[in-house]
N, C-alpha and C positions, 0 to 999 in steps of 0.2 A: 504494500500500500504506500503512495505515495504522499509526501505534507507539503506543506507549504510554511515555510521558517521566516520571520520578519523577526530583526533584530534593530531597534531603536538605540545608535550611542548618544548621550546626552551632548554630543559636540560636534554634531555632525547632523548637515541640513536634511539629509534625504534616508532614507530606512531605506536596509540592506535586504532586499528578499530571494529567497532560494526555496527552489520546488526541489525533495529530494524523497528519499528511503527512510525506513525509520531508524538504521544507528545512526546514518548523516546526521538527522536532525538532532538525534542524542548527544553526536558528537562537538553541535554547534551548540549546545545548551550547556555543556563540559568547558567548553572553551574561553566563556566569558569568565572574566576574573572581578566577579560580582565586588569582593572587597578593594581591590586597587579603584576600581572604575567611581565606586563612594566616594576613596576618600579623594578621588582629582577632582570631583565634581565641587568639593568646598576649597580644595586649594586655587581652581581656577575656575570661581563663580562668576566674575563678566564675561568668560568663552561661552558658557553654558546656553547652545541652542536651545535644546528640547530638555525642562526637568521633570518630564515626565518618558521615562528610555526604559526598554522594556524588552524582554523574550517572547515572542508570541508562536506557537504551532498552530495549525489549523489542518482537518481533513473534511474534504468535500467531496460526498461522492453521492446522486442521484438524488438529490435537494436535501441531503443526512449532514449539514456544515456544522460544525462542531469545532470549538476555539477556547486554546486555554494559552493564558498571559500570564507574565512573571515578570514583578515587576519590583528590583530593589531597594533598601532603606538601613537605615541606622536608627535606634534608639537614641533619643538626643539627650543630654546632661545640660541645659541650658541653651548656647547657643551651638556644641560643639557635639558629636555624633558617640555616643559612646560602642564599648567594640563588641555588641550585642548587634551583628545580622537580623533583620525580618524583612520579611516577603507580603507583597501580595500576591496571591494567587485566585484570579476570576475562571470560573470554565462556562464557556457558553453553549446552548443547545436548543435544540427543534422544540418547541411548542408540544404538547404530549395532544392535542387538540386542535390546534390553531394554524394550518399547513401554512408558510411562509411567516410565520412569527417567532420569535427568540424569547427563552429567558434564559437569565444568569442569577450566580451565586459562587460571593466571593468572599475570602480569608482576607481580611484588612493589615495582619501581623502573626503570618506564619516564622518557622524555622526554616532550616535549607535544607533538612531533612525530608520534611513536607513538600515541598517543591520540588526535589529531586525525583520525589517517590512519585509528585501527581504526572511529569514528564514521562515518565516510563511507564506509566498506566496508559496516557494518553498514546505513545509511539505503538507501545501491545497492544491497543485494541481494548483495554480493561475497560468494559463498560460497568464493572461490577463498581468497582471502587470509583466513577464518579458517582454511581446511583448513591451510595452509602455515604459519601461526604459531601455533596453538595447537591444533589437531586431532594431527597430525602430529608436532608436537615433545611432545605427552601421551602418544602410541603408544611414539614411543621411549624415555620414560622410563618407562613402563609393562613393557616389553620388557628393559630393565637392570634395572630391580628383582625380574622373574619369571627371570631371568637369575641373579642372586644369589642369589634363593629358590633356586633349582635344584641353584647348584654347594654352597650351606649344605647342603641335605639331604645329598649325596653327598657331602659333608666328615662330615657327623654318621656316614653309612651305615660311609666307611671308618674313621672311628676306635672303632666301633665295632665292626670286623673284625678290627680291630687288637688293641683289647682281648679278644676274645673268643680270638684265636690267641695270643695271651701266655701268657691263662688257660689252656688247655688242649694248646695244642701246647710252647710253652716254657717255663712256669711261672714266675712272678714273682722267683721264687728262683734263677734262673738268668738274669736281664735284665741285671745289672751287670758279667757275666762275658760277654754278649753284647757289652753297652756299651764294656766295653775293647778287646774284640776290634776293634768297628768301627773304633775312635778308635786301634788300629794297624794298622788296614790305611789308612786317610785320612793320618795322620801318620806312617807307619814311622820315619825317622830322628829325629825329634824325641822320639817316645818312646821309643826305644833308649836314646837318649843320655840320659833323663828316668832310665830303670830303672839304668843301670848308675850315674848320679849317687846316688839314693836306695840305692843295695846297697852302693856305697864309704862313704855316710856311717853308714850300721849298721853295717857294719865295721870302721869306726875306731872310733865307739865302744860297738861290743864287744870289740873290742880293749883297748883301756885299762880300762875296767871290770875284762876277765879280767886284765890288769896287777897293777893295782891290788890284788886279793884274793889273788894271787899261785898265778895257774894258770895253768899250763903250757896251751902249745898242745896240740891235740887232733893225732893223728896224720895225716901227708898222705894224701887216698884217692888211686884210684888215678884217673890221667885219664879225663875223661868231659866232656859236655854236661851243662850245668847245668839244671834243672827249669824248666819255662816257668811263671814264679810271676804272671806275670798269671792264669793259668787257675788255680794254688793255691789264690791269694789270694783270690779271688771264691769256691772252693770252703771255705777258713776260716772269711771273713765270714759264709755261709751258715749256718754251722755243720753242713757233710756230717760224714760219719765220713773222719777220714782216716788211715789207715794210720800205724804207729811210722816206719818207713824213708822213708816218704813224707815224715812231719816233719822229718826228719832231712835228708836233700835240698833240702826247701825252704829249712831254716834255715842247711845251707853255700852256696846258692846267695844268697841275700839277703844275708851277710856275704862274699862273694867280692871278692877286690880284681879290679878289674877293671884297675887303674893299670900291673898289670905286665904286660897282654898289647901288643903292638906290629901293631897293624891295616900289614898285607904293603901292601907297595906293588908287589910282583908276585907274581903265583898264578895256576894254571891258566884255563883258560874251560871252560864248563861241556865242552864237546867232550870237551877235553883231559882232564879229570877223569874221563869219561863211559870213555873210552879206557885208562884208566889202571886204572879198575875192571874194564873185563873182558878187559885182559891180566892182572891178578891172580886173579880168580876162572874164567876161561876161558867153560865154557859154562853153566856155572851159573846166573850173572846174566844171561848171556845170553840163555836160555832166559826166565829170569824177566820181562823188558822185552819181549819180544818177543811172551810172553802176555796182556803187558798195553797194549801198545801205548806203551811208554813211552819214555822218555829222563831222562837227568839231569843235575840240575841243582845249583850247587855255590853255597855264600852265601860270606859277608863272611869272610874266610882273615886268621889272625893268625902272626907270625914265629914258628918253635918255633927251640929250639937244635939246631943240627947234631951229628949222632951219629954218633961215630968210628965209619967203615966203609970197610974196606980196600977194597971192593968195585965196579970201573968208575969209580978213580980218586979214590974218597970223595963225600961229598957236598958239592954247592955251592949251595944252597936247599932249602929245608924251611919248608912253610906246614902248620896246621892248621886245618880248615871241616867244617861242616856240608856234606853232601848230601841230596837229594829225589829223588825221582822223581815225572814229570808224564806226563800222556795227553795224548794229543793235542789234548784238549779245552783243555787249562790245568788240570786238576783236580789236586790234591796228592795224593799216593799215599801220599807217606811213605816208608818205608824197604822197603815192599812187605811183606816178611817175608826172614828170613834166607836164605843170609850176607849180604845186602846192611845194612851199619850205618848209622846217620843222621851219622858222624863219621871223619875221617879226616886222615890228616900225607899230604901229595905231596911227591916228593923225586926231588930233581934230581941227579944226578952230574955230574962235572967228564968222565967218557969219553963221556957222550951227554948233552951240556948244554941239546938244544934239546927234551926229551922228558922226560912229568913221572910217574914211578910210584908207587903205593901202599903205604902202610905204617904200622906200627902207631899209633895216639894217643899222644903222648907229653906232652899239654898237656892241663890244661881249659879250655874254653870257654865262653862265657854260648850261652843258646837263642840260635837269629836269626830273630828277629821279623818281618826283613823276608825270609829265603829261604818261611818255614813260613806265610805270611799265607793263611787260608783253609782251615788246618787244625782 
């Protein structure tokens, strides 16, 4: 089989080409003294025609053109070449589909070894050893990059789902009120502890402020669950319409001291609580849970003060908490609908110490972020 040999010297106008045999060609690839030809090329950089001088074979036979190039360098140290050889080595080839079209796939920083070795594949006839190192290693990077092509589009397709159900299922105007919500369901204690920090320091000082002008405190309401001001507040920023009373809740629940409730160190379990409400209400609640397939559930219980009662020997514990109710799914109910409350005091007597019953709110409370997550 015969090649075709183009030999580029970096100082000379016209490339040398010879059709020969394949040791010719071997032997013309032997021949170049890759490392003298380097180092003249920086000893005598204004002669320097072509800096780009190269070995090239090539065989062509019945439109099967096939071309591999070599093309030398040095590893630089700054401005000067250090004495570490590398190669480029390109091979070009027919289109496996596309009759009259090329691809290539090239070594940017081989050895001489590699290059020696791709020559003499290329003059044999090896068609093995280009599939294996540059056929095949082109497919799979061809396949990672239609591969990112692919997951880019379906990154574009969902954010673009994403924005379209903002725009019309949530409304942009309600995204920040989504955004806290998520960031307490991820976080629940850390943002508790965040809101009831930010609600003590309003409260101190609106406290002293009203000192200071000399206004009296506003009247105690009466016990209750305080306003869930994550969902307010996002509805203020908004600018919705909010209700007088509404304002009013927000603004004792934001200055509320939270320093004087006492987080229980014993209180019912949800069971007990569960137990506690429908010996209170009997069949009522009962009926209620039972329609809905539910159970309840009882959050974070704070110490109340025990309340003189002659009654099964007085009391000897008193917690107040939040309750929920849930389906069996895990889904929040909420307080269903009446009598069932979202708040309650359990209270323990000294004649039946080990049993917890219900009764009126005697304390306020902050929302609990972490019972109501999902509401």
């Amino acid at each position: 089989m015969r090649f075709t040999v183009t030999v580029q010297d970096p100082f000379e106008q016209q490339e040398r080409t010879t059709t020969c045999l394949g040791d010719e060609a071997w032997q013309l690839f032997k021949q170049v003294d890759w490392e003298q030809l380097e180092k003249a090329v920086y000893e005598r950089l204004d002669d320097v025609v072509h800096h780009f001088y190269f070995y090239e074979i090539s065989q062509d036979s019945y439109d099967d053109k096939r071309t591999l190039t070599i093309s030398p360098g040095f590893e630089r140290q700054g401005d000067m070449p250090s004495a570490k050889r590398i190669y480029m080595v390109r091979y070009e080839y027919p289109h496996p589909a596309k009759p009259g079209e090329y691809l290539d796939y090239k070594y940017q920083q081989s050895d001489y070894a590699f290059a020696q070795e791709a020559v003499k594949a290329f003059v044999q006839g090896d068609r093995k050893f280009f599939t294996d190192q540059f056929e095949t290693p082109r497919n799979k990077s061809l396949s990672r990059g239609k591969l990112f092509k692919k997951l880019f589009r379906a990154f574009l397709v969902l954010l673009v789902a994403l924005l379209l159900f903002i725009q019309f299922v949530i409304g942009w105007r309600h995204v920040p009120e989504h955004l806290a919500s998520l960031r307490m369901w991820l976080f629940p204690n850390s943002f508790e502890n965040a809101e009831a920090d930010g609600a003590n320091i309003e409260a101190t000082v609106a406290t002293a402020a009203e000192a200071a002008a000399g206004i009296t405190d506003m009247a105690e309401a009466a016990p209750r669950v305080l306003l869930d001001t994550v969902m307010w507040k996002a509805a203020i920023e908004r600018g919705d319409f909010i209700p007088d009373n509404v304002k009013e809740d927000y603004e004792r629940a934001r200055r509320f001291n939270y320093g004087k409730l006492q987080p229980a160190n014993q209180q019912p379990s949800s069971e007990e609580a569960q137990d506690a409400i429908l010996h209170y209400y009997k069949e009522k609640v009962g009926k209620l849970l039972k329609e809905h397939h539910a159970y309840i559930r009882i959050g974070k219980a704070y110490d109340a003060p025990l309340q003189p009662d002659g009654t099964n020997g007085g009391e000897i514990a008193r917690v107040t908490a939040m309750v929920c109710a849930f389906n069996k799914q895990g889904d929040n109910l909420g307080n269903i609908q009446m009598p069932l409350d979202i708040a309650y005091d359990f209270v323990q007597y000294a004649g039946d110490p080990g049993v917890w019953y219900l009764a009126d709110l005697s304390q306020t409370i902050p929302y609990d972020y972490v019972l109501m997550k999902g509401r």
